[in-house]
C-alpha positions as CSV (number, residue, x, y, z in Angstrom):
1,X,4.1,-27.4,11.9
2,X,6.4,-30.5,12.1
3,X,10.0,-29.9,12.5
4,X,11.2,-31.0,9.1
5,X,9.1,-28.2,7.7
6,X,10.9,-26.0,9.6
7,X,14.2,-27.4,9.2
8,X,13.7,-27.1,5.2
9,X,12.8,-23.3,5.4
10,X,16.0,-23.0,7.3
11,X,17.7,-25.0,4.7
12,X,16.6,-23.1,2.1
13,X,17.2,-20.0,3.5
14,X,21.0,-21.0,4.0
15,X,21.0,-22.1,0.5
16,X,19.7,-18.9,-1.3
17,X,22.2,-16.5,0.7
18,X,25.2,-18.8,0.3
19,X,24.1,-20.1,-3.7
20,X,21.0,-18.5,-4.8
21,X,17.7,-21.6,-5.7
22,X,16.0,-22.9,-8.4
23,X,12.6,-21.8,-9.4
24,X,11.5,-25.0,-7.7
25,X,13.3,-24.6,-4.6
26,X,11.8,-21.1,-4.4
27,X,8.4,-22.1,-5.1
28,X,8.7,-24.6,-2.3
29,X,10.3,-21.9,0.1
30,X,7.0,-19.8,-0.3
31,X,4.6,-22.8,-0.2
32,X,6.8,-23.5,3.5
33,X,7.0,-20.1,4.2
34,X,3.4,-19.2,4.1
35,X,2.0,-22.6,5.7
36,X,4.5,-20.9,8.2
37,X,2.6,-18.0,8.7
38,X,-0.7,-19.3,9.0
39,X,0.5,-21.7,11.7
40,X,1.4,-18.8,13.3
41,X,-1.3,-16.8,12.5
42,X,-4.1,-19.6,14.0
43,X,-1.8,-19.9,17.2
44,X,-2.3,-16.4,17.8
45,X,-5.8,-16.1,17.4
46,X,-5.9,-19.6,19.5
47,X,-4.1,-17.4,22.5
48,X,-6.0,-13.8,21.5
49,X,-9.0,-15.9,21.7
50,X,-8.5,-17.3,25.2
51,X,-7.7,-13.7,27.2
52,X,-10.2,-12.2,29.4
53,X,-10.5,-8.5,30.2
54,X,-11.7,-7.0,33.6
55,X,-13.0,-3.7,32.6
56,X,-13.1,-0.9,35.0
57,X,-16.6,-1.6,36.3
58,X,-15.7,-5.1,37.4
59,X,-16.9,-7.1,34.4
60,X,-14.8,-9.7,32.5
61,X,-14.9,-10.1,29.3
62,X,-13.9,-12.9,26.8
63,X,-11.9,-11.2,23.6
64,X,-12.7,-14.5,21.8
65,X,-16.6,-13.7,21.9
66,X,-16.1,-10.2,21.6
67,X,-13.7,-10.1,18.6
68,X,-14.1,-13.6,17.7
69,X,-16.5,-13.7,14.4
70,X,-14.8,-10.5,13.0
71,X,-13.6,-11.7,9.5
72,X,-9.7,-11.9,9.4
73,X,-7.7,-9.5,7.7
């Protein structure tokens, strides 16, 4: 997520505690705050995806081709 994104969530948050928002500026604060998430979200599963497990007998295993086709939640 660029950083003007991010700066504008911050902006907004300051805004609503300090002043309260307009219906716009909160419609935008949830559009920003759930592309937010999902960044997030996709970052994590990037990393989750990427760890390998040594099991007790030796073996490794890839979390992202165990786990990986499961439907998100």
């Amino acid at each position: 997520m660029e950083q003007g994104k991010i700066d504008r969530i911050n902006a907004l948050a300051r805004k609503s505690k300090a002043e309260g928002l307009t219906e716009a500026e909160k419609k935008e604060q949830d559009l920003l705050r759930q592309e937010y998430i999902a960044n997030i979200r996709r970052n994590l599963r990037a990393q989750l995806d990427n760890i390998d497990v040594i099991g007790p007998d030796g073996k490794t295993e890839n979390l992202g081709e165990k786990y990986g086709n499961r439907k998100e939640n």
